[in-house]
N, C-alpha and C positions, 0 to 999 in steps of 0.2 A: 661390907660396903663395896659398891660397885666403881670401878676405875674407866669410865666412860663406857662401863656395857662391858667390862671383861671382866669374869668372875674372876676367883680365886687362885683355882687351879689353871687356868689360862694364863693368869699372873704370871704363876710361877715358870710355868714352864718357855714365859717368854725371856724372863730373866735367868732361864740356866739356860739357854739359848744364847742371848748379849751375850753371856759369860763367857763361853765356850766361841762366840764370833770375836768379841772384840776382846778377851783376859781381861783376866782382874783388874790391871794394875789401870785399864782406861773406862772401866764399867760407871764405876762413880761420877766421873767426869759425863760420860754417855749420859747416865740418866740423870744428872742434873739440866746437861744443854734438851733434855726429854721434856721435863719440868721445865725450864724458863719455856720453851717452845709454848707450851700447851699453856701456859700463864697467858703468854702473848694475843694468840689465840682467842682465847675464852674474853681477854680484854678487848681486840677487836671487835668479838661477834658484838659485847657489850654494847659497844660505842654503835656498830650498826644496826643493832637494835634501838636504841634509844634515839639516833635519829630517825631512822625508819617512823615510829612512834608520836615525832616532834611534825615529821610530814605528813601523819595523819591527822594530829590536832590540829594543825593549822589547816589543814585541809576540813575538815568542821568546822571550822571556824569560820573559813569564808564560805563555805554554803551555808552557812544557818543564815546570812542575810535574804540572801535569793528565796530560800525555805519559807522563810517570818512572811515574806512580801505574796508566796504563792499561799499561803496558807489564808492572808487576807484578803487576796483578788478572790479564791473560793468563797470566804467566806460572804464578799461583799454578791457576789454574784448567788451565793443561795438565799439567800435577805432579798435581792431585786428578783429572782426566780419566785419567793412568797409573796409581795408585792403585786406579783405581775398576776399569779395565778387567782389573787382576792381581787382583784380590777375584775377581770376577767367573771371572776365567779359574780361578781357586782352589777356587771352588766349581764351578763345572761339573765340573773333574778329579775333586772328589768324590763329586759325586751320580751321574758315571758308574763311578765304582769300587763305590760302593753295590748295584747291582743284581748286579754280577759276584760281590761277595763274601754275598751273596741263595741264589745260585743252588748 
C-alpha cells in the first residue's frame, strides 16, 4: 500500500531520517502532528470538492431551463420551416398547372 505515492522503501528511509533529525524521544509526537496534518488536509480537499460539485449541479440546474426553452424555439421553428417548405411546394404545383390549363 501506497502512502500518497511513496513506496515502501522511500518509507522507510524517510523515517530513519525523522529519526536521526528530530530522536526518538519526539519522532512519535512528529509523526502523529504528520497524521493529524494529512487528515486535515484530505478533509479539506473533501469539503472543496463537494462544493466544487454542488457548484456545478446547481450550475445545470439553472441551464437546463434556458436548454428546455432553446431546444423548443428549434423545434417550433423546424415545424414552421416544414410548414413553410409544403406552402411553398403547394403553390409552385399550381402556378405550374396554371399555364397548362392556359394553353
Amino acid at each position: 500500500m501506497n502512502f500518497m505515492g511513496v513506496g515502501p522503501l522511500e518509507l522507510a528511509v524517510i523515517v530513519v531520517v525523522a529519526l536521526l533529525v528530530v530522536g526518538p524521544e519526539r519522532l512519535p509526537r512528529l509523526m502523529a502532528d504528520v497524521a493529524r496534518t494529512i487528515r486535515e488536509i484530505r478533509r479539506y480537499t473533501g469539503r472543496l470538492a463537494s462544493e466544487f460539485n454542488e457548484v456545478v449541479q446547481e450550475f445545470e440546474r439553472e441551464a437546463e431551463a434556458p436548454k428546455t426553452a432553446w431546444k423548443e424555439i428549434g423545434e417550433g421553428l423546424a415545424g414552421a420551416k416544414d410548414v413553410a417548405s409544403e406552402a411553398a411546394s403547394d403553390v409552385q404545383r399550381q402556378a405550374s398547372a396554371l399555364p397548362a390549363a392556359a394553353n
